[in-house]
Structure formats: structure tokens, C-alpha cells
N, C-alpha and C positions, 0 to 999 in steps of 0.2 A: 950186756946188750949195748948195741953203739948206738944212741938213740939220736944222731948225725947223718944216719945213712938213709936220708931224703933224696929223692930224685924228683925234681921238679917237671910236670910235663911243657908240651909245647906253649900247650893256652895260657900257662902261667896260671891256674887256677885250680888242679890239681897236682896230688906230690903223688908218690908211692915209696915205699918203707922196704928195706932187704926183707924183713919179715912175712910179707905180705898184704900187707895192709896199706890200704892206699883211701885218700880223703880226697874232695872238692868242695870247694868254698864257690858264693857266688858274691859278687858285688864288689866289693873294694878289697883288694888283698890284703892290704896292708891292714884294715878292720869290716871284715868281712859280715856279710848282714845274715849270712845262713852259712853252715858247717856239713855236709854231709858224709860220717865218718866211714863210710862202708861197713863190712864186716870185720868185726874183729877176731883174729887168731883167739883158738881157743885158750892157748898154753899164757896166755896176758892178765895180769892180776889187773885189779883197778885202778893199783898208785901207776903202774906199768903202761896202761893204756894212757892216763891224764898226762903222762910225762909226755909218753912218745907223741901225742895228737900235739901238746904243745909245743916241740919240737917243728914237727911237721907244719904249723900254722907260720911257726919263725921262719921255716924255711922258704914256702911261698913269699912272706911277708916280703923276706928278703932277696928274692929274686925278682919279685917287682919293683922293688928298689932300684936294682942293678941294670934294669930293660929298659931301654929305651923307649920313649912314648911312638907309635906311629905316626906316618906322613900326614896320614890322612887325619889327626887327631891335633896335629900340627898345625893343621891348613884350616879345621873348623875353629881352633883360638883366636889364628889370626881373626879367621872371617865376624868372629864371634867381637873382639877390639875393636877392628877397622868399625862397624858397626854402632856398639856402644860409643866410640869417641865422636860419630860424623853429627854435627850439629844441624842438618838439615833432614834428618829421621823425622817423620811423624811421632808426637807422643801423646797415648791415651791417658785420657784423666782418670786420675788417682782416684780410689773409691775409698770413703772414709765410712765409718760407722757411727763417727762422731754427730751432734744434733748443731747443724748450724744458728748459730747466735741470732735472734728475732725482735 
């Protein structure tokens, strides 16, 4: 079995396997917070399914590597810098838990 033959979909968040077995992850591809493996082929032992699911995770991993961030993903960092850097922001006071000295 060629446990390489991932096809990554569009959302970059699911794969699918020549075999037929196809996984989505949600949250960060690259270390994703939830797995959901679908169904597995019958004919797949367990070392067979750990191999392939691991493969499959590499290969999302990896194509989120490869992709480009969006515009619009682009546009809220800047917005997100321009912001933390401007020094005429309003800033809230910090809440401490600490017991002020008396």
C-alpha cells in the first residue's frame, strides 16, 4: 500500500486516501485540536490504519505549509500591528490579583 497517496482538499482541512478513506481535522493543520478519521475500510489492520491516518495528517500538515495565507488574513495582521504599535490607543488597567501593599 502506498501510504503517500493523500489528496488534500480545497479547505486545506481534509485529505482523502486512494483507499477510501478520507479524514478532517479542525483548528491548526499543522497541530490540529480535533481529528475526525471517518470510516475506516474494512480490509485495514490497526498498525495499517495508524500508519496511514499518520501519513494523511503529514500531508494536510504539509500543504498548509505550502499555501499561501489569505488577503484578507493579510489585511487583519497588518490592522492587528498598525494598532498594537499606535501610541495614542486607549489602554485598560491591568487587573492584578495581587494584595496592594498597605
Amino acid at each position: 500500500m502506498n501510504y503517500d497517496q493523500w489528496v488534500v482538499g480545497e479547505d486545506g482541512l481534509s485529505a482523502s486516501h486512494a483507499c477510501g478513506w478520507s479524514i478532517r481535522v479542525e483548528g491548526n493543520p499543522s497541530s490540529p485540536s480535533e481529528v475526525c478519521p471517518g470510516t475506516v475500510p474494512r480490509d485495514l489492520d490497526a498498525l495499517e490504519q495508524a500508519r496511514l491516518l499518520r501519513h494523511g495528517l503529514d500531508a494536510i500538515a504539509k500543504a498548509a505549509k505550502q499555501s499561501k495565507p489569505s488577503s484578507a488574513a493579510v489585511a487583519a495582521k497588518k490592522a492587528a500591528e498598525k494598532y498594537a504599535s499606535d501610541p495614542n490607543r486607549t489602554r485598560k488597567p491591568t487587573l492584578s490579583l495581587k494584595r496592594k501593599p498597605q
